[in-house]
N, C-alpha and C positions, 0 to 999 in steps of 0.2 A: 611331786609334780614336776613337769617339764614346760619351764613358762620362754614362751618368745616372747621378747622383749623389742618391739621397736622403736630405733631409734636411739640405742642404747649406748654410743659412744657419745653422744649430747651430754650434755648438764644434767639436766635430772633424770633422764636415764641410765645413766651410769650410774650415780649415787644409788637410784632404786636396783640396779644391779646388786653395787656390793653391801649395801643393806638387806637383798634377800640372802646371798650368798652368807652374811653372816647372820642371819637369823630361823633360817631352815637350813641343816646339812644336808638332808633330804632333795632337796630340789637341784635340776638343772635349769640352766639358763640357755640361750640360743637368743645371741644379739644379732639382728640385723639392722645394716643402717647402711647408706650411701656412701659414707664419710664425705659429706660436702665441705662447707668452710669451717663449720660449727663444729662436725665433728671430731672427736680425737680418741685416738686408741692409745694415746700416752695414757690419757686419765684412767685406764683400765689394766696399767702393766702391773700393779701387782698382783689382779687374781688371773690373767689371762695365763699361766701354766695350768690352774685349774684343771680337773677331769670332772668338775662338775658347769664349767664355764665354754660355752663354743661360739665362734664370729662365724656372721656372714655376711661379705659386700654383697650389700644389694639394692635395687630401687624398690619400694613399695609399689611404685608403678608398671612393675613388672609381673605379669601375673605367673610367670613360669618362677620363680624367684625361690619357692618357696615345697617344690616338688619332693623334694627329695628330704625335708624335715619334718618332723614328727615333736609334737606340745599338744599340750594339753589347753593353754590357755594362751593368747594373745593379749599382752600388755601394752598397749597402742603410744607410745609418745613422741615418735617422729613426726615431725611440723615443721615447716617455714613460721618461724615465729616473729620475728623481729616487725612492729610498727612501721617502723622507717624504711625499710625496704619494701614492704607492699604499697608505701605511697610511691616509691620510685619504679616499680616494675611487679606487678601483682600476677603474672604469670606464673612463677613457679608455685604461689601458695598457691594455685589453682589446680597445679597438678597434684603436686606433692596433699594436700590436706583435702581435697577432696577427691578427685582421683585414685589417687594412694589409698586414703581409708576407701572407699568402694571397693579395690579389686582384697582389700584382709577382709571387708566385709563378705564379700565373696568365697573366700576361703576359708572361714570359720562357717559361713551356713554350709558348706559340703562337707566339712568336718565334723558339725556339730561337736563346735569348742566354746568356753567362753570367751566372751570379748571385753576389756575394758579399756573405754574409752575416754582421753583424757585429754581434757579441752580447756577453756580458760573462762573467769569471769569479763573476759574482753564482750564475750556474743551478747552479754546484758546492755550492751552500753554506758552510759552516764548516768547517772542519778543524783539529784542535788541533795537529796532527805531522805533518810530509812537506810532499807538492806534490801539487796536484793535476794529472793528464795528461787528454789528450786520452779516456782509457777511461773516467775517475771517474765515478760514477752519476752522473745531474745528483739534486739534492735540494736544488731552492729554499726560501729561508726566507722571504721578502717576496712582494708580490703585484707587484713589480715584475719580483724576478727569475723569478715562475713565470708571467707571460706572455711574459719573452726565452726563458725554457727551453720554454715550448709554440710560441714561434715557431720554434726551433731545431728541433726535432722535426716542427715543416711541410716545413722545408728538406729533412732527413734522406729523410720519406715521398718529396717529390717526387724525390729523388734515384732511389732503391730503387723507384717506381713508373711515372715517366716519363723516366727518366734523365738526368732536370736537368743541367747542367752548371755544379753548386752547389758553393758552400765556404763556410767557417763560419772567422769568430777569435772568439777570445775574450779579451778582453785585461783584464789590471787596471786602479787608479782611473790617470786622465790626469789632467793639469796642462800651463797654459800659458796663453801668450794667449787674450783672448776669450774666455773662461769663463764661463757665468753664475754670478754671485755668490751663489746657492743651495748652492754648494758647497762644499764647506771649505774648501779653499786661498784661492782669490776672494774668498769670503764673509770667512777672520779675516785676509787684507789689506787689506780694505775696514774691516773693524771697527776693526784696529790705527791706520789712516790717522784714521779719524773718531773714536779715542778713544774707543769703545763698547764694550761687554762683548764678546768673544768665547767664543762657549754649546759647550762640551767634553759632548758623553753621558757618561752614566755616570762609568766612573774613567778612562776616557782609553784606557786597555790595549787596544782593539780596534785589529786590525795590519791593516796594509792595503799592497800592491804599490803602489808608484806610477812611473808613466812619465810622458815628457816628450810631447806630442802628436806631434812631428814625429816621434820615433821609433817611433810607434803606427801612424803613416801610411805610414811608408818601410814598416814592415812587412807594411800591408793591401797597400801597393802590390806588394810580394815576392809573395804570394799570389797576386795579380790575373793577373801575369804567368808566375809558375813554379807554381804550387800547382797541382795532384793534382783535379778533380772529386772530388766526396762527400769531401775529409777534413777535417776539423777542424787549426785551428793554434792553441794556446796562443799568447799573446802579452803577455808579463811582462819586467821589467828586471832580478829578481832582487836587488828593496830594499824588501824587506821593514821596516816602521817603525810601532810604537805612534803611534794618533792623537796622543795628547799633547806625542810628541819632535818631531812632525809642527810644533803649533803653538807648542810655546818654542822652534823651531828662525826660524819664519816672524816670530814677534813680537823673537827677538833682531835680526835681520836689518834689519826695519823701524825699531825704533831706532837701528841703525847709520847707517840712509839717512838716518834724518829729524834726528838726533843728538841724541834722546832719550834718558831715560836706563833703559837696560834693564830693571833689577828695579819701576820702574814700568807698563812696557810689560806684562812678565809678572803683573804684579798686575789685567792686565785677564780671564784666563782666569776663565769662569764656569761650572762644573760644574752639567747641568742633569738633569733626569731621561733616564735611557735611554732608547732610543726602542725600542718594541715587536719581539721578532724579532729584534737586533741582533745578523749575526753577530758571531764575537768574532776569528776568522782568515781572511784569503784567502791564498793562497799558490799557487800556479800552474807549471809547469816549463814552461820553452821551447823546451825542448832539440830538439824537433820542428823547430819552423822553424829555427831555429839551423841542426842539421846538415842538413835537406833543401833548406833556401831560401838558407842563406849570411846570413842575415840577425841582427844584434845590436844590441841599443841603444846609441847614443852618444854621449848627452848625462849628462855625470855631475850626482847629482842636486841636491848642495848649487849648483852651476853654476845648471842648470836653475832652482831657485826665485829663485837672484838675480834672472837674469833675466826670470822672471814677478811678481817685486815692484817691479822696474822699465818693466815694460811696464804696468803698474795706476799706477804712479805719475805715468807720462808719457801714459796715457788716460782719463785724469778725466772729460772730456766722453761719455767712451764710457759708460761704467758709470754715471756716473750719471744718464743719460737712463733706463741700464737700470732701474735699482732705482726704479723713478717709478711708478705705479698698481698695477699689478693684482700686480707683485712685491712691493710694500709690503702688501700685503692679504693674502698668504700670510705675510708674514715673522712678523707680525704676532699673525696665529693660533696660528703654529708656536712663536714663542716667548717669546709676552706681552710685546712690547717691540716699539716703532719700531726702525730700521736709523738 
């Protein structure tokens, strides 16, 4: 197969890159992405000689963008993602996430390609009790999740109106290599390593899913290959964790590595005001792919963070090219302090 990949110098599209690349010889890839702030063509230097790997700068918003490529399949993961910036300035998710997906949706119905479409358990909202399934309303709280939930509802129309040969996951927060450090994980191993505050919202208690990336991606890949047109897949690990256990879990950790000493490490935690909208639960059931795709997560998760505070540890050069201009000018605003 020849799969475009949007989005693919990001976080988890890279990774679902070089997770295909190594688990099909068979297939090519064809990245397009913008390379905005998030993205990076470092985190792709070692398959990019490939002759089964090709880049293209491009906008999703562009509908000529895409003329002159040939795939079989569109792996949809470019997004404006970040919370905090769609309460600051919610224009670009508006283009980029729905915009963007309408004109691939447009070019896979004149194709007649598959589409897989990859969106977040953000468009569920809050939930105090249970899980959320594939039926839940969606009822976005941010302006981030309510253009992946209007882009998700583009997918749905063209399914029901031109009979797309579309799927939709939705998966909880990821962790792993390559992260941009806007994120919590990345961002308080970054802060732990450089001795600087680590900014906690509100009281901490907001509960959040988290998986490891490769498990997120075996999982898109289950879909790609087994999944059902028109249905939607939950895709969660079922570890469920208050922000807070999240980071004295990350900052014990990193004092073990660096053999500092722990209750100074957690003296770095800095409780800062909420941030707007905040839900306070995700919580999501898998059970869908689980029994219909065979598919489970298997990276246990205390595992998993060692070895993303050891992958931050031994790419210093990586991250902190990242955190250099126009991320320090966001960091900055966001939270009255240099990085």
């Amino acid at each position: 197969m020849k799969l475009l990949v949007t989005g693919g110098a990001g976080f988890i599209g890279s990774n679902y890159i070089r997770h295909v690349l190594d688990e099909y010889p068979d297939y090519h890839i064809i990245n397009l992405d913008k390379l905005t702030y998030a993205g990076n063509l470092e985190t792709l230097r070692d398959i990019e000689s490939s002759d089964r790997y090709s880049f293209i700068k491009g906008d999703i918003c562009d509908k000529n963008v895409l003329d002159n490529a040939e795939f079989d399949a569109i792996i949809h993961f470019a997004a404006e993602s970040h919370v905090d910036r769609s309460i600051l300035d919610a224009t670009p998710f508006l283009q980029t996430n729905v915009l963007g997906t309408y004109n691939l949706l447009e070019i896979a119905r004149q194709r007649d390609c598959t589409f897989l479409h990859v969106s977040t358990d953000e468009v569920y909202g809050s939930i105090e009790e249970g899980l959320f399934t594939e039926g839940s309303p969606l009822m976005p709280n941010s302006p981030y999740a309510a253009s992946k939930a209007s882009s998700d509802m583009l997918v749905r129309s063209y399914v029901e109106t031109h009979k797309l040969k579309a799927m939709m996951t939705r998966c909880s927060n990821n962790y792993g290599p390559y992260q941009f450090p806007e994120k919590l994980i990345p961002l308080f191993i970054i802060n732990a390593l450089n001795g600087k505050p680590v900014p906690v919202y509100g009281d901490g208690m907001n509960v959040r899913d988290w998986i490891y990336v490769l498990d997120h991606n075996k999982a898109v890949d289950a879909v790609l290959h087994k999944g059902t047109p028109g249905e939607v897949y939950n895709i969660g690990s079922r570890n469920e964790r208050p922000n807070i256990d999240i980071v004295k879990l990350l900052l014990e950790k990193v004092a073990a590595k660096l053999g500092r000493d722990k209750d100074e490490m957690l003296g770095l935690i800095n409780y800062v005001e909420d941030r707007k909208g905040h839900d306070r639960r995700y919580a999501i059931d898998p059970s869908k792919i689980e029994s219909r795709l065979g598919w489970k997560p298997e990276t246990d998760f205390e595992a998993g963070i060692s070895e993303t505070i050891e992958w931050y540890l031994s790419n210093q050069e990586w991250w902190k090219r990242v955190i250099s201009g126009e991320y320090m000018e966001y960091y900055k605003t966001q939270y009255g302090e240099d990085l």
